[in-house]
N, C-alpha and C positions, 0 to 999 in steps of 0.2 A: 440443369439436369436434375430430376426425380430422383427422391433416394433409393427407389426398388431400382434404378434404370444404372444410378452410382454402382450399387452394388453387384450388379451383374456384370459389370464392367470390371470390375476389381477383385469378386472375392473365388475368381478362378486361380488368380495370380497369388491370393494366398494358399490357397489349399495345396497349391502347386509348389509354392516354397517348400513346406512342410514335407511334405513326398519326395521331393527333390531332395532333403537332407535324409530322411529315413530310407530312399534309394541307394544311396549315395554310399552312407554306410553301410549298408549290407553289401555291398558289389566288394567294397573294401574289404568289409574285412573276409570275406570268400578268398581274394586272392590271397590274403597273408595268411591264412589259416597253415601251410609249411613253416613259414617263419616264425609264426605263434609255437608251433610244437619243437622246435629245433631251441629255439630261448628258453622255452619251458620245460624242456628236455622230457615230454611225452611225444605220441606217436602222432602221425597226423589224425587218421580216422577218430581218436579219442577225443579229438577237440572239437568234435562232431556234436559237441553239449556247449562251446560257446557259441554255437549256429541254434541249434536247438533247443536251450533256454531262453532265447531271444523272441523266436517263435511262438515256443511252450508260454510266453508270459503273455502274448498278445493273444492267442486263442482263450486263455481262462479269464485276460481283464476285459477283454473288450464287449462279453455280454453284460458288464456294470457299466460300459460306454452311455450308450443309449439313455439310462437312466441317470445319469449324474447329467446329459445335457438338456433332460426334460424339465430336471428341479436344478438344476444350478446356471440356467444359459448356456448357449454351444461359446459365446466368447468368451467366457470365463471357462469353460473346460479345455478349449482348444489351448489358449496362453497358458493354462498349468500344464500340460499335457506340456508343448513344446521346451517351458523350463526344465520337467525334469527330463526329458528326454538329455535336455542338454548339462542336465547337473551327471545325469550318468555316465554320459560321454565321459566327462572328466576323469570318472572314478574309474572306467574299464581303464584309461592310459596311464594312470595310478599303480594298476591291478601290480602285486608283484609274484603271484601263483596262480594255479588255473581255478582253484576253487574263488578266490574273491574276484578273478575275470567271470564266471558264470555268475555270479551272484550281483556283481555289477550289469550286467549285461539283462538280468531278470527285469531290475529297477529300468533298464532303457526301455524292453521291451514293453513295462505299464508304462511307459510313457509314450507309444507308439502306439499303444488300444485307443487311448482317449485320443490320439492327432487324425487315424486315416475315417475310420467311420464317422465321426463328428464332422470332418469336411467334410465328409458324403453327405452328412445328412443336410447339411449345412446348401450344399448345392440343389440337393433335392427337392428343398423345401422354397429354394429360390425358382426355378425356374421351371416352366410346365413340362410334360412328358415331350410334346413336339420338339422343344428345345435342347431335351434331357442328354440325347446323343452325343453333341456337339457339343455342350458344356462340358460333358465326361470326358472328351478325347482332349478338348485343348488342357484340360488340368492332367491329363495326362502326358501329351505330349514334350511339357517343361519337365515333369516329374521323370521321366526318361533319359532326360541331360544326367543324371546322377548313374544309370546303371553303365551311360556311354563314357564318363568320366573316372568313373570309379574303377574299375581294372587296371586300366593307363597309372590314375593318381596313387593306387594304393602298391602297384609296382613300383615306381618311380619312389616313395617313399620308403618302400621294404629297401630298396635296391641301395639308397644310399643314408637312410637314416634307420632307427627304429620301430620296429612296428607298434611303439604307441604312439607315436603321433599322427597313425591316422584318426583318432580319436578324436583328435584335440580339433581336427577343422570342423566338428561339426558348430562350434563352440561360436565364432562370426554368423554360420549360418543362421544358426538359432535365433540370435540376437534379433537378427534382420528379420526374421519369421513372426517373433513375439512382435515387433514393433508392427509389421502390416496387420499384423490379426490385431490389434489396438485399434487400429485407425477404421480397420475396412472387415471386417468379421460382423456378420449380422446376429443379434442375440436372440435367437430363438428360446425360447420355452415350450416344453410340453403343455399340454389343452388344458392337463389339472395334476395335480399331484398323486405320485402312487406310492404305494411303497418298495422297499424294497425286495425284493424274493430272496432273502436271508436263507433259508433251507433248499433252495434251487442253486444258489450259487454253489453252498458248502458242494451238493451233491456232482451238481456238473463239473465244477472246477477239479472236484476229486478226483472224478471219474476220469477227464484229459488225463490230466496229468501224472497219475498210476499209469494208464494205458500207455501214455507218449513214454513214460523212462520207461517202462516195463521195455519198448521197443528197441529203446537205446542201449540199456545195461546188455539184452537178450543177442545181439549184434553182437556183444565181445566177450559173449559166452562166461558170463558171472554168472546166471543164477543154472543152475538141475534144471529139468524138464517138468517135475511136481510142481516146485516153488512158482518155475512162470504160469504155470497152468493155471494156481492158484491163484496168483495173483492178476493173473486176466480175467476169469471169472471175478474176480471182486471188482475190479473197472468196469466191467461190462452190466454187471449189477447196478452200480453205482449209478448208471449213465441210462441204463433201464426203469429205475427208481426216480428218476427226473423225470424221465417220460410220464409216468404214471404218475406224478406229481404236476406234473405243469398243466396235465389235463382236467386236474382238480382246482386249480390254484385260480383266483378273479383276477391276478395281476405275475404271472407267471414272470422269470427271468428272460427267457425265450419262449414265445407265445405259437408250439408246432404248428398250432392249424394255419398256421400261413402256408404250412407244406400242402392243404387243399388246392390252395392255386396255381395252377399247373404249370405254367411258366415260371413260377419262380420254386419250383421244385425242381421243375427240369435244371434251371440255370444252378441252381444249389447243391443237388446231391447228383446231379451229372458232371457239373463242374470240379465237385471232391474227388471222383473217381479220375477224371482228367489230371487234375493239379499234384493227385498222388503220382502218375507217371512223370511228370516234367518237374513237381519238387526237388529233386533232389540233384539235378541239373548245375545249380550255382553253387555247391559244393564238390559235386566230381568229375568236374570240367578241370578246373586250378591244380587236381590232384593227376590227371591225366596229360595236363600239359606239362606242369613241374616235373612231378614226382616220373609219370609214366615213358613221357617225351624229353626229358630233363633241359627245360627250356628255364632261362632264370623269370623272374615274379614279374618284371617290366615284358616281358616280352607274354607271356601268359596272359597279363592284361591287356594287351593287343589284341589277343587275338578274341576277347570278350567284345572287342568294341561292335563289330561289325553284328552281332547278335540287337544291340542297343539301338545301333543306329538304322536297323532294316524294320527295327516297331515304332522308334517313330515315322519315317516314310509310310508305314501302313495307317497309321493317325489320319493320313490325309484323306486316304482312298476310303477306308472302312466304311463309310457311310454309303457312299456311292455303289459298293461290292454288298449291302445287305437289304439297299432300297433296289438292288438288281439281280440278287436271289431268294433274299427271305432268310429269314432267323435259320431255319431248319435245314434247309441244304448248306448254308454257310457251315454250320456248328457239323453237320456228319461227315462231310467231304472236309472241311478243314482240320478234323480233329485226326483220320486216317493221313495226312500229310504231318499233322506234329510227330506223329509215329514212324512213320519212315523218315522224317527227318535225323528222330534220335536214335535212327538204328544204323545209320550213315556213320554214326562215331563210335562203331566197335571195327572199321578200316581203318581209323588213325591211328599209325604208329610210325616210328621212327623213322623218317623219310619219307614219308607221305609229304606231298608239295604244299605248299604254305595256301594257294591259293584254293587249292581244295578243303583245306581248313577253313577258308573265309568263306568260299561260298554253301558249306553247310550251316555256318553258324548264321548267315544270312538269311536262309530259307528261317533256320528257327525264330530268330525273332522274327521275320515278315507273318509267321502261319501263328505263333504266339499271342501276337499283337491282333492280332483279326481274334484268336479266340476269345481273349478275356476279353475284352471291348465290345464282341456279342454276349458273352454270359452275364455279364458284370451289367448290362445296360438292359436286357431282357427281363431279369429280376425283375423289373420295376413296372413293367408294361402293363400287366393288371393288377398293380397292388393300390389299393385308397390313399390316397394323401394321409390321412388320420391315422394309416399304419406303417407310415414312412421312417419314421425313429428305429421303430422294431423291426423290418425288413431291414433298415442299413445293419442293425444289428448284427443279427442272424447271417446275412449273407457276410458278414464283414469277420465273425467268429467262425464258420464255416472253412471260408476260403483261409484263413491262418493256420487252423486246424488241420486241414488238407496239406496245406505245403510244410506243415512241422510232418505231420507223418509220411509224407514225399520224401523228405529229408531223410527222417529212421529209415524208412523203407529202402532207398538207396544206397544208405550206408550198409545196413543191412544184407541188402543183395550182395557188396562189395564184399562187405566180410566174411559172406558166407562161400563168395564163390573164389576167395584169395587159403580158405582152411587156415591150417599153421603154415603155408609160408608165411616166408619175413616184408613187412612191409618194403624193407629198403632195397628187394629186387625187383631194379625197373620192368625185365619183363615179366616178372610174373604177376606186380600189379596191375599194368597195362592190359594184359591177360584177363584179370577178374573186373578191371571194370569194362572193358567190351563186352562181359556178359552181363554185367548190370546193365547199361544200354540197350543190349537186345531185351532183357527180361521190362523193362522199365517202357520200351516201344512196344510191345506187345502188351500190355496193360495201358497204357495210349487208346492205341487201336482198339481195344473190346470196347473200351469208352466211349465210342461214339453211339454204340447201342444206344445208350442211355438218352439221343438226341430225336432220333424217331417217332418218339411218343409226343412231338412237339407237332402241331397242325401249319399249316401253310402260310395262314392267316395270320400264326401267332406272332406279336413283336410289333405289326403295323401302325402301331400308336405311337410308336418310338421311331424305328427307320422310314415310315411314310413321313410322318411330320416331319423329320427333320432334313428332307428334301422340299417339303412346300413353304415352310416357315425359318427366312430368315434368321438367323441365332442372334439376339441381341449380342453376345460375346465378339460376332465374327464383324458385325456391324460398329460396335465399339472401337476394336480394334482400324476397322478403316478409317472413321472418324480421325482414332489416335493418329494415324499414319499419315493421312491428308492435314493434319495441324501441325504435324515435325516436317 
C-alpha cells in the first residue's frame, strides 16, 4: 500500500479520535452544568461562562491555527493541541471555584483551536473535492459517538460520583489520540513561510471577546445601558478596524476576500446566522429537563441521546439527499425544519409523554446533521487548494464564534424573558425558556434567507463527485472488512 493511499485509510480515524474527545466533553459537561452550580453554590445560568469561555477561547485561538500549521507541520500542532487539551482536562477536575474552572477551561478551549481545524485541513489537503464529502461525514460520524455518549456518561457520573470526574476521562482518551496522530497524521507545511499578523490578531481577538462578555455580563443585568453601549461600540470598532486592516495587510490573520467567493460566503455568514439560533441548544435543553421538568442528570442525558443518534443515521444518507436536491434546496427547506423543530420544545412541560420528547429531539439532530454537513462541506466547493489553510481557517473561527454567541444569545433570551423571578421556580423557568425556543426558532427560520442567494449548480464539485467517485475511505474500510 502507497503512503498517500495509508493515509487516507487512517488519518480519518485520527481526526475522528480527537472530535470524539472534544464532543464528548462538551455534551458532558452541558449536562452537569446544575451540578456544577449546586457545588459551587452559584446559579445555573451564571455558569453559562464555563460553556462560554470554552467557546470564547476557540473563536480567538483558532485564527493563529492556520498559521502555526503552515510553519510548524499539521503533526506537530495537532500532538500539541491534543496534549494540552488534555493537561486542561485535568486542571478543570482540579478547579476548586468557578473563576479557576473558566480559567482552566480557556486553556482547554486553545487546545481545541489547534485539534478541530488542523484535522480539517489536514483532510483537505488529503483528499480531492470528489472525495471531500465522504471523508467529512465518516470523520464525522465516529466524532458523534461522543455527543451520543456524553449525556448518558456525564449523568451516570453526576448521579453517582462528582462532577470532576467527568474531566478526568478525557485523559485515556487523549493518550490514544496523541499516539495515532504520531503514527498516522500527515506533516503538512505551508508553500512558504509568512508571518504572523500580530496587529490582526491583538484587534480581532479584542474585538470577540469584549463583544462575547459584553453579551454574557449584559444577560445578568451587571452593567447600565451607557456602559454597554459603550462598550459595544468599542468591539464593534475593534472588529471594523480589522476589516480595514486586513485589506491592507500582504499576509492578513484572516484573508476577507475569500468572502468574494460566493459559496463559501453563503456557507460562512449564512451558517453564523443559523448556528446563532440552535447554539444555545446544548445548554438550555439540561436546564429545561433538570431544572424545568425536574428530571435527575442521568435521565436528562437520555433524553439527549436520541438528538446524537438521529445525525449520525443522516451521515449515511446526506450525500444521497444533496446529489438528489442540490446544495440550495437542501440548506432553505432544511434550515425552515431546524426551526420548527426548536419551536416543538416551548410544549414540553411536566407531563408531556417521554416519547414526544424523543421524537422531537430526533428530528433535530436528523435536520442538524444534514445542515452542517452541507454548510461545512460547500465552503470548500470553489475555494483553490493554495487557499485551503485559510478557508479551514476562517470557516473554522466563524462557526465557534457563532455558537459562543448562540450560547450568550440564548442565555440571554432566557434571562431576559425569566426578569427577577427566581431561578428555582420550576414553572416559571420552564415558562422563560419556552420562549427562548420560540424566539431562538424564529431566528432559525429568517436564516434560511441567507441560502437563496446560492445557484442551482452551486456544490456540484462536491455532491456530484462524491456519487461518481468511489471514496478511497469507504473502499478501505471494505478492504479492512473483507481481511477481518
Amino acid at each position: 500500500m502507497s503512503s498517500t493511499e495509508n493515509t487516507k485509510r487512517y488519518l480519518p480515524w485520527v481526526v475522528a479520535t480527537a472530535l470524539f474527545m472534544e464532543q464528548l466533553d462538551s455534551t458532558i459537561v452541558n449536562t452537569a452544568i446544575p451540578s456544577m452550580a449546586a457545588s459551587l453554590q452559584v446559579t445555573p445560568l451564571s455558569l453559562k461562562a464555563v460553556v462560554t469561555s470554552y467557546i470564547l477561547s476557540l473563536a480567538v485561538a483558532i485564527p493563529v491555527s492556520g498559521w502555526m500549521a503552515d510553519r510548524y507541520g499539521t503533526r506537530r500542532v495537532f500532538m500539541s493541541a491534543i496534549a494540552v487539551f488534555t493537561i486542561a482536562s485535568v486542571l478543570c477536575g482540579l478547579s476548586v471555584n468557578s473563576p479557576m474552572l473558566v480559567a482552566a477551561r480557556l486553556l482547554q478551549g486553545f487546545g481545541a483551536a489547534m485539534m478541530m481545524p488542523v484535522g480539517r485541513l489536514a483532510i483537505i489537503r488529503t483528499f480531492p473535492k470528489a472525495e471531500l464529502l465522504s471523508a467529512m461525514n465518516f470523520v464525522i460520524i465516529p466524532a458523534l459517538i461522543g455527543p451520543l455518549l456524553g449525556p448518558t456518561v456525564g449523568g451516570l457520573i453526576v448521579h453517582w460520583m462528582s462532577w470532576r470526574e467527568i474531566f478526568f476521562i478525557n485523559v485515556p482518551v487523549g493518550l490514544a489520540a496523541i499516539w495515532l496522530a504520531h503514527k498516522h497524521m500527515p506533516d503538512y507545511h505551508g508553500d512558504g513561510p509568512r508571518p504572523l499578523d500580530v496587529i490582526g490578531l491583538i484587534l480581532f481577538g479584542t474585538g470577540v471577546a469584549l463583544l462575547s462578555w459584553l453579551l454574557e455580563v449584559f444577560g445578568e443585568h451587571k452593567l447600565d445601558v451607557t456602559s454597554a453601549a459603550v462598550l459595544l461600540f468599542i468591539s464593534i470598532s475593534l472588529l471594523a478596524a480589522y476589516a480595514w486592516h486586513a485589506g491592507r495587510e500582504e499576509h492578513p490573520l484572516l484573508r476577507l476576500a475569500l468572502f468574494r467567493i460566493r459559496t463559501f460566503r453563503v456557507s460562512v455568514l449564512g451558517g453564523f446566522v443559523t448556528r446563532l439560533g440552535v447554539g444555545g441548544l446544548p445548554f438550555l435543553l439540561p436546564l429545561l429537563y433538570q431544572l424545568g421538568l425536574g428530571l435527575p442528570a442521568w435521565q436528562s442525558g437520555l433524553l439527549m441521546m436520541p438528538s446524537a443518534a438521529a445525525a449520525m443515521g443522516m451521515k449515511f444518507i446526506s450525500v444521497r439527499v444533496l446529489n438528489r436536491f442540490g446544495y440550495r434546496q437542501v440548506l432553505v427547506v432544511n434550515t425552515v425544519l431546524i426551526g420548527v423543530t426548536i419551536a416543538m420544545y416551548s410544549f414540553v412541560q411536566v407531563g408531556t409523554p417521554v416519547y414526544a420528547i424523543v421524537a422531537i429531539s430526533l428530528c433535530l439532530g436528523f435536520f442538524n446533521s444534514l445542515q452542517f454537513s452541507s454548510m461545512n462541506s460547500i465552503a470548500y466547493a470553489d475555494v483553490e487548494r493554495g487557499d485551503s489553510s485559510m478557508a479551514s481557517t476562517m470557516a473554522s473561527s466563524m462557526q465557534q464564534l457563532s455558537v459562543s454567541f448562540g450560547l450568550a444569545f440564548g442565555s440571554l433570551l432566557t434571562g431576559w424573558y425569566l426578569g427577577d423571578m427566581p431561578q428555582t421556580d420550576r414553572v416559571v423557568l420552564a415558562g422563560a425558556l419556552h420562549h427562548a425556543f420560540l424566539t431562538l426558532a424564529g431566528v432559525t427560520i429568517l436564516s434560511s434567507l441567507t441560502f437563496w442567494t446560492l445557484k442551482k449548480e452551486d456544490g456540484e464539485s462536491i455532491s456530484r463527485g462524491s456519487r461518481v467517485v468511489s471514496p478511497p475511505v469507504q473502499q478501505n474500510l471494505k478492504s479492512s472488512d473483507a481481511a477481518e
